[in-house]
NUTI-840054 format. One record per residue (C-alpha): residue in three letters; z, x, y negated. Coordinates in pm, whole numbers, padded with zeros to 5 digits, always signed. Last residue first. Layout:
% NUTI-840054
AlaZXY
...
END
This chain:
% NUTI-840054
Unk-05791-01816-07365
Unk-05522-01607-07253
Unk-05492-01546-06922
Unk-05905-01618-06889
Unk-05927-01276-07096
Unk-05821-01091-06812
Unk-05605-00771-06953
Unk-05747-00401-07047
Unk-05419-00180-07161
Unk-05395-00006-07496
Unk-05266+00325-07629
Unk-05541+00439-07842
Unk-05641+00689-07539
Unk-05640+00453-07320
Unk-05916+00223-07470
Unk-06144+00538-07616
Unk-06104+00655-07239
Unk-06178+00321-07133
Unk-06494+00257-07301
Unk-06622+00590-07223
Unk-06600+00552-06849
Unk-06715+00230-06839
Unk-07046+00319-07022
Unk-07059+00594-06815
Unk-07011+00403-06451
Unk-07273+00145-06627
Unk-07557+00403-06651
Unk-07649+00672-06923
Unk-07796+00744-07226
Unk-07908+00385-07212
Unk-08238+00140-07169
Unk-08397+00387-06877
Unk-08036+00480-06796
Unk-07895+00131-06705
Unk-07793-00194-06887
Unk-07531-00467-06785
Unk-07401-00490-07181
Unk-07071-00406-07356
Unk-06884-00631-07544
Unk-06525-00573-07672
Unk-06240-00855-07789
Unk-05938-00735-07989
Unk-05595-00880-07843
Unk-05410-00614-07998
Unk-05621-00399-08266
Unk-05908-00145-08171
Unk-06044+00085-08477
Unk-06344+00128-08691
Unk-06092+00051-09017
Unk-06357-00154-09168
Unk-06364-00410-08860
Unk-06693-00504-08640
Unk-06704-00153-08462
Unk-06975+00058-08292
Unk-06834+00269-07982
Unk-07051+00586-07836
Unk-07222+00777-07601
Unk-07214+00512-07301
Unk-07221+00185-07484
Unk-06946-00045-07641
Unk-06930-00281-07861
Unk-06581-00357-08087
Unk-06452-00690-08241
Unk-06636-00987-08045
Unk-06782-01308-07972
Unk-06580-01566-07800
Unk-06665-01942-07811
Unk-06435-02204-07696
Unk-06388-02476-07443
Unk-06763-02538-07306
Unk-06814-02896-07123
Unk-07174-02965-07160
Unk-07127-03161-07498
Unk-06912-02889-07611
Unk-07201-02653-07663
Unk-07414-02856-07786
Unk-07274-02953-08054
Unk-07115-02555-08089
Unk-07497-02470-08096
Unk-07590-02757-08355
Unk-07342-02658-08590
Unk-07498-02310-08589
Unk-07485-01978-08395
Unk-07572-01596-08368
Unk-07391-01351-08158
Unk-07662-01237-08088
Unk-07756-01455-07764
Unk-07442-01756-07800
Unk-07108-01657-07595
Unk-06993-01979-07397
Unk-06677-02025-07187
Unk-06545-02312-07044
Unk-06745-02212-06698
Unk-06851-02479-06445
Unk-06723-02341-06150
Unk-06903-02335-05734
Unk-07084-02007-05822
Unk-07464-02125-05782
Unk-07466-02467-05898
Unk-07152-02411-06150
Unk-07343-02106-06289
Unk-07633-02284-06286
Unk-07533-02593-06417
Unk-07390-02426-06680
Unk-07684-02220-06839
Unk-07866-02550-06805
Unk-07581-02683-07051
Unk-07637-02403-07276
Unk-08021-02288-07276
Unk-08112-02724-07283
Unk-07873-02808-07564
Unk-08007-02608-07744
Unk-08370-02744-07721
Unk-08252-03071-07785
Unk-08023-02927-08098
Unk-08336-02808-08206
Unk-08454-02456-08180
Unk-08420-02155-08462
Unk-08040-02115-08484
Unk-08038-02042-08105
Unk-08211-01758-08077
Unk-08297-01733-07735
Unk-08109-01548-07452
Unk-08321-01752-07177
Unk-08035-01941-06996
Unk-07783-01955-07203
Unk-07470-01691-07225
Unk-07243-01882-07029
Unk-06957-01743-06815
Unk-06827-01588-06475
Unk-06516-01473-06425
Unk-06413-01139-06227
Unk-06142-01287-05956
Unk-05773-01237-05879
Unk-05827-01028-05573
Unk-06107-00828-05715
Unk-06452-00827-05620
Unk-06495-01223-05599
Unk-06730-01303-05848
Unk-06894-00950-05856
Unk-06985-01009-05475
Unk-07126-01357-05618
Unk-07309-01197-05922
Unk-07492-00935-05690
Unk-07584-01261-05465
Unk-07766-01405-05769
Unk-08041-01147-05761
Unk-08362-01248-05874
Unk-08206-01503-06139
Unk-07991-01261-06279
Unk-08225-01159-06585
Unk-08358-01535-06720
Unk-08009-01682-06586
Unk-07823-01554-06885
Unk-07489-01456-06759
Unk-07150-01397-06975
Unk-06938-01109-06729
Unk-06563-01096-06789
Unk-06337-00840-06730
Unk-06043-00694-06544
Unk-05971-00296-06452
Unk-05866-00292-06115
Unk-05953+00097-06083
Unk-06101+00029-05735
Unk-06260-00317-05836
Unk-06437-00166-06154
Unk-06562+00138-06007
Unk-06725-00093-05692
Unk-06821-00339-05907
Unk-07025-00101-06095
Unk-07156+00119-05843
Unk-07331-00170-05728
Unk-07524-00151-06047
Unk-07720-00495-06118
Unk-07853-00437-06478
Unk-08036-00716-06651
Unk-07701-00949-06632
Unk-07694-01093-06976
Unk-07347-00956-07170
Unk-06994-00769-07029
Unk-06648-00841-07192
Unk-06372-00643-07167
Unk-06070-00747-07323
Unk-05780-00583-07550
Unk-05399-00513-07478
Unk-05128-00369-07703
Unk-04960-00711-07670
Unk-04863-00876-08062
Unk-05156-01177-07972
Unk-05378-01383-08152
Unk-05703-01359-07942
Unk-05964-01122-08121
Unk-06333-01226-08229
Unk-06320-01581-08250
Unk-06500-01935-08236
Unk-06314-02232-08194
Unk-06476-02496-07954
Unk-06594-02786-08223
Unk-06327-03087-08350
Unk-06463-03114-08687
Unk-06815-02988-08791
Unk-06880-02808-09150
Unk-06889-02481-08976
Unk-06673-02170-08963
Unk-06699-01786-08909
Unk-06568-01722-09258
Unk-06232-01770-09059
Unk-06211-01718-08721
Unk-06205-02015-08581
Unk-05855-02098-08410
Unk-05709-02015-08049
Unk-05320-02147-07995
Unk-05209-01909-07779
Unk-05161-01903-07406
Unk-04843-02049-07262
Unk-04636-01844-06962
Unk-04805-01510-07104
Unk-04955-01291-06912
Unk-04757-00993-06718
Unk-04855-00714-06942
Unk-05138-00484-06859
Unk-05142-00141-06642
Unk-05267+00180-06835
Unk-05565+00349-06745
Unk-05503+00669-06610
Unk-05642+00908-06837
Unk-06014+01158-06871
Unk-06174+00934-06626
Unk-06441+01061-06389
Unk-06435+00828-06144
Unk-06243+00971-05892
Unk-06012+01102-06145
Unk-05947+00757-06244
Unk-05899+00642-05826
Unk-05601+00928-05830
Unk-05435+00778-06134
Unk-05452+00464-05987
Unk-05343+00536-05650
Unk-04992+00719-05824
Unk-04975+00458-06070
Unk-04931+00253-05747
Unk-04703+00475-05575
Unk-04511+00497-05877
Unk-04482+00139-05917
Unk-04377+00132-05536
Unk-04088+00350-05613
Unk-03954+00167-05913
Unk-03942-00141-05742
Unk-03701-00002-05419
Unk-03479+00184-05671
Unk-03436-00147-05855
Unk-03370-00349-05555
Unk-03138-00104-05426
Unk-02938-00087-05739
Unk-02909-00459-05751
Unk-02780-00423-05324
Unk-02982-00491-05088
Unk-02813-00860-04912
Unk-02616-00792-04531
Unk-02860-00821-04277
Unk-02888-01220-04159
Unk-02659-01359-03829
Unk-02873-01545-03561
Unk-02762-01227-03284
Unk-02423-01096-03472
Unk-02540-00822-03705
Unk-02492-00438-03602
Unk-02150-00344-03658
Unk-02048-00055-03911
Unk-02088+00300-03849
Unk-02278+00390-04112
Unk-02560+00511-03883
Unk-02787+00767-04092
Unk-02836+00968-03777
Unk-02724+00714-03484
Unk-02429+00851-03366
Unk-02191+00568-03510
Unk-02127+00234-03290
Unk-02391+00282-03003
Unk-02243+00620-02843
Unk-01898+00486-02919
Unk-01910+00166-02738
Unk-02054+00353-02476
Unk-01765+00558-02440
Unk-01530+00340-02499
Unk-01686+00101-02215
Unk-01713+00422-01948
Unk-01340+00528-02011
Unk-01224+00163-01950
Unk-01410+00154-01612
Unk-01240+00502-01498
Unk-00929+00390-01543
Unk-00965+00069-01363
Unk-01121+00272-01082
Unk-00766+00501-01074
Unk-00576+00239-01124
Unk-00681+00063-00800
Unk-00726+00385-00572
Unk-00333+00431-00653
Unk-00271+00063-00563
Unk-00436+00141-00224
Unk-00233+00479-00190
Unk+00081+00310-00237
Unk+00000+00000+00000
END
C-alpha cells in the first residue's frame, strides 16, 4: 500500500510540473510577448491606444509621400506634388465674375477662380485633339486630379481613350462640355447654339453614361444667348480660367502673373507637332510652377 501511494504522488507530481511548464512556455517567451493573457475565444483585442493611432497614421502618410515622391522622379518632376485638402463639407457659393456679366437673370455663373482661402488650384484640360496614353498613365500614377472639357469634332475617332480617362483614377477624371464643333459662339443664333451645347451633352451623356453640369464655351468667348442655351440643356455653371499652361511656358489672366487659391488653369490635349513638347511636358511644367508656389491640385467637381 506504501509503495502504491508513493507511485501515486510521484505521477501527480510529475503532471503538475508538465502544466506549469507549458503554461509558462505560452504565457511570456514569445519575443515581444507582454506576458498578459491572450483574449478569451469571442472576446475583442484590447482598443490601440490615441498614441497608437497617431503613430499608425503618420506612418502610412509617409509611405505614401514616400510612393509619390518616387512616382515624381519617375516622371521627371523637379518636387513632389503636394497632397490637397480634404474638400469642403459645403461648396461655395459660385458668382459671375464681375465685368464678366450679362443683362440675363438666373444664368450659370461664369468664373475664373472658385472663392476659396485653400492654397489649392485646378487643372483643367480643353478639346481632345491629342490622345496620349502616356497621359493618363502620368496623371493616374501621380494622382494629380483634373478635368477634361470635350468637343466631339476631335474625340469622335477615339471615344474609348476618353472612357479609360473616365475611370483612370479611383475617384474619377470628369468629363465636360466644350460644344461639339469649337465654334464661335457669339456669331450663330441661339438655334445654332443651342445645337454645339446641348448636342455636346448628349454625347457625353450617350457615350459616358453622365450628362455633365459643366460647360466651357470655344475661346472663352460667350453671350446671353450661350448661357440661354446653355442652361436649357442642363449646364450648372461656366468656368473659364486664370492661368494657361503649355510646355515652355505659363501665360496669365491677372496683372501680378501669379497663381492665387482656388485659381482655375487650362491647358490643351496637344502634342509635339502643335507644341514644344508633348502632354508629359506640359504636365511636368505646370506642376513644377504649381509646387513650387506652394499649392496643391484639387478636383474641381469638390467645389463647384
Amino acid at each position: 500500500m506504501a509503495k502504491g501511494h508513493s507511485r501515486r504522488l510521484l505521477g501527480a507530481a510529475l503532471l503538475v510540473a508538465a502544466l506549469t511548464s507549458t503554461a509558462a512556455c505560452s504565457g511570456g517567451s514569445e519575443p515581444g510577448s507582454s506576458g498578459a493573457p491572450a483574449p478569451a475565444a469571442g472576446q475583442q483585442a484590447p482598443a490601440k491606444t490615441a498614441a497608437q493611432l497617431a503613430r499608425e497614421k503618420k506612418a502610412a502618410l509617409a509611405k505614401r509621400r514616400a510612393a509619390r515622391a518616387a512616382v515624381a522622379k519617375k516622371w521627371g518632376l523637379k518636387l513632389t506634388p503636394l497632397d490637397a485638402p480634404a474638400p469642403p463639407r459645403t461648396k461655395p457659393r459660385i458668382t459671375t465674375r464681375k465685368g464678366f456679366e450679362t443683362d440675363g437673370a438666373g444664368l450659370p455663373p461664369v468664373f475664373t477662380t472658385v472663392p476659396t482661402k485653400e492654397k489649392i488650384v485646378f487643372l483643367t484640360i480643353d478639346d481632345g485633339a491629342e490622345k496620349d496614353p502616356a497621359l493618363i498613365r502620368m496623371m493616374s500614377e501621380l494622382q494629380i486630379p483634373y478635368s477634361a472639357f470635350l468637343s466631339d469634332y476631335v474625340v469622335s475617332d477615339d471615344y474609348p481613350y476618353f472612357a479609360r480617362m473616365k475611370t483612370s483614377q479611383p475617384r474619377g477624371v470628369a468629363l465636360h462640355n466644350h460644344t461639339l464643333n469649337h465654334k464661335y459662339l457669339p456669331g450663330l443664333s441661339y438655334a445654332r447654339q443651342k445645337r454645339e451645347i446641348c448636342g455636346m451633352q448628349d454625347v457625353i451623356e450617350k457615350k459616358y453614361g453622365e450628362r455633365p453640369e459643366l460647360f466651357r464655351p470655344p475661346y472663352g468667348n460667350y453671350n446671353e444667348d450661350t448661357l440661354r442655351a446653355a442652361k436649357s440643356c442642363g449646364v450648372k455653371a461656366v468656368p473659364l480660367w486664370a492661368a494657361e499652361a503649355f510646355p515652355d511656358h505659363m501665360e496669365w489672366r491677372e496683372w501680378d502673373r501669379d497663381l492665387h487659391p482656388g485659381d482655375i488653369v487650362l491647358t490643351h490635349f496637344r502634342g509635339e507637332e502643335d507644341w514644344k513638347g508633348g502632354m508629359p511636358d506640359m504636365i511636368r511644367r505646370v506642376m513644377n510652377v504649381i509646387t513650387s508656389k506652394g499649392y496643391a491640385v484639387a478636383k474641381l467637381e469638390d467645389y463647384v
